[in-house]
Structures are given as C-alpha cells and as structure tokens.
N, C-alpha and C positions, 0 to 999 in steps of 0.2 A: 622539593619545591615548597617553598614559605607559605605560599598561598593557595596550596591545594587541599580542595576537601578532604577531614580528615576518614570521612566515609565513603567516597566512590573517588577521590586525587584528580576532580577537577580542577582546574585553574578557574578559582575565584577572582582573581586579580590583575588578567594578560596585560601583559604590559608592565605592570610595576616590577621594579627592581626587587632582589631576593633581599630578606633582612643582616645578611652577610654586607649586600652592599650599601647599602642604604646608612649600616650601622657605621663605613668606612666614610663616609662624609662629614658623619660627625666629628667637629673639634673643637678644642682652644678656640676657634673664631665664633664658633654657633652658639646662638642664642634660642635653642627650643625648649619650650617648657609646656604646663600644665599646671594653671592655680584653677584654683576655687572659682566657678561658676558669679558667684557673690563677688567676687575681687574683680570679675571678667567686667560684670554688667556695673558697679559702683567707679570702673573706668568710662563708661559709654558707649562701651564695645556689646554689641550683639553676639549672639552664638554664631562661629562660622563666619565673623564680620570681620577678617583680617588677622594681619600680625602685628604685633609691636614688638619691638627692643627692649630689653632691659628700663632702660631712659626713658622713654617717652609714656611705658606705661605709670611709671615711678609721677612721674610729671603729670599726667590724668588725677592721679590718685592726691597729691600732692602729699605723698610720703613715701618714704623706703621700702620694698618689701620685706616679708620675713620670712621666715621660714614655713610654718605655718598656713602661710597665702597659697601656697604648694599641695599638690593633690599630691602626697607622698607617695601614694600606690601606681600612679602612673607612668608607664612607664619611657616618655620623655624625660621624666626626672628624676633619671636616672645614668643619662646619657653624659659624655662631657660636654662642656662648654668653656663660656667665658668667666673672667676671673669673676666679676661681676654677677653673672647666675650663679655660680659658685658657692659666691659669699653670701647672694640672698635666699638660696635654696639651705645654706646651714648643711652643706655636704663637703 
C-alpha cells in the first residue's frame, strides 16, 4: 500500500487511490505541474488557490513559460502531459 506508514503500515491516506493508479490517469491530455512559488503568486494565485491550464496561467503572467519556472524536483514534473507542458517544461 502507497500510503502506509513506513513504520507501523497504517493507512495514512484511506481512500486515496494507490500511486500505480493514480499514475494511470495521467496523459497526453493532463496538464499537472509544479513551478515556482514566485511564478504561482506573480500569477495572482495564492497557495492551494486553484488550478490553471497551461493558457491562462501563460495569460496572467503575460508570457510563455520556461523551463525554469518548473520546480524540476517535483515530482508532477515529471509525469506526461500535453504537448504544450511538454514544450514549456523543456522535457
């Protein structure tokens, strides 16, 4: 189990799906990621204030992202996606 303590194998997380499945939803269509704190709040997005697309963050910001704007360690970005995170993740 994904989400059982690794010291006594409780279930930390009943209910969530295992990271086998979770990891199966991701594709070509999804758009998750993980930039920079700084790129979050220079959008007008609070911590934990939502989602945006590719697009509309682009559009807040009023420029493209890069690669860089990516918290490379994270591991949403890492995952697949759209052509678009793709090409602005630099992966």
């Amino acid at each position: 189990m994904y989400w059982a303590c690794i010291d006594c194998g409780v279930n930390t997380f009943p209910g969530c799906p295992s990271k086998g499945e979770i990891e199966r939803h991701f594709n070509e269509h999804c758009e998750v990621y993980h930039i920079h704190p700084s790129v979050w709040w220079a959008a007008g997005m609070e911590p934990m204030g939502g989602c945006l697309c590719i697009g509309c963050l682009e559009k807040r910001l009023g420029r493209r992202l890069r690669p860089r704007d990516f918290e490379r360690r994270h591991p949403f970005n890492s995952l697949p996606g759209t052509e678009r995170l793709i090409d602005r993740r630099g992966s």
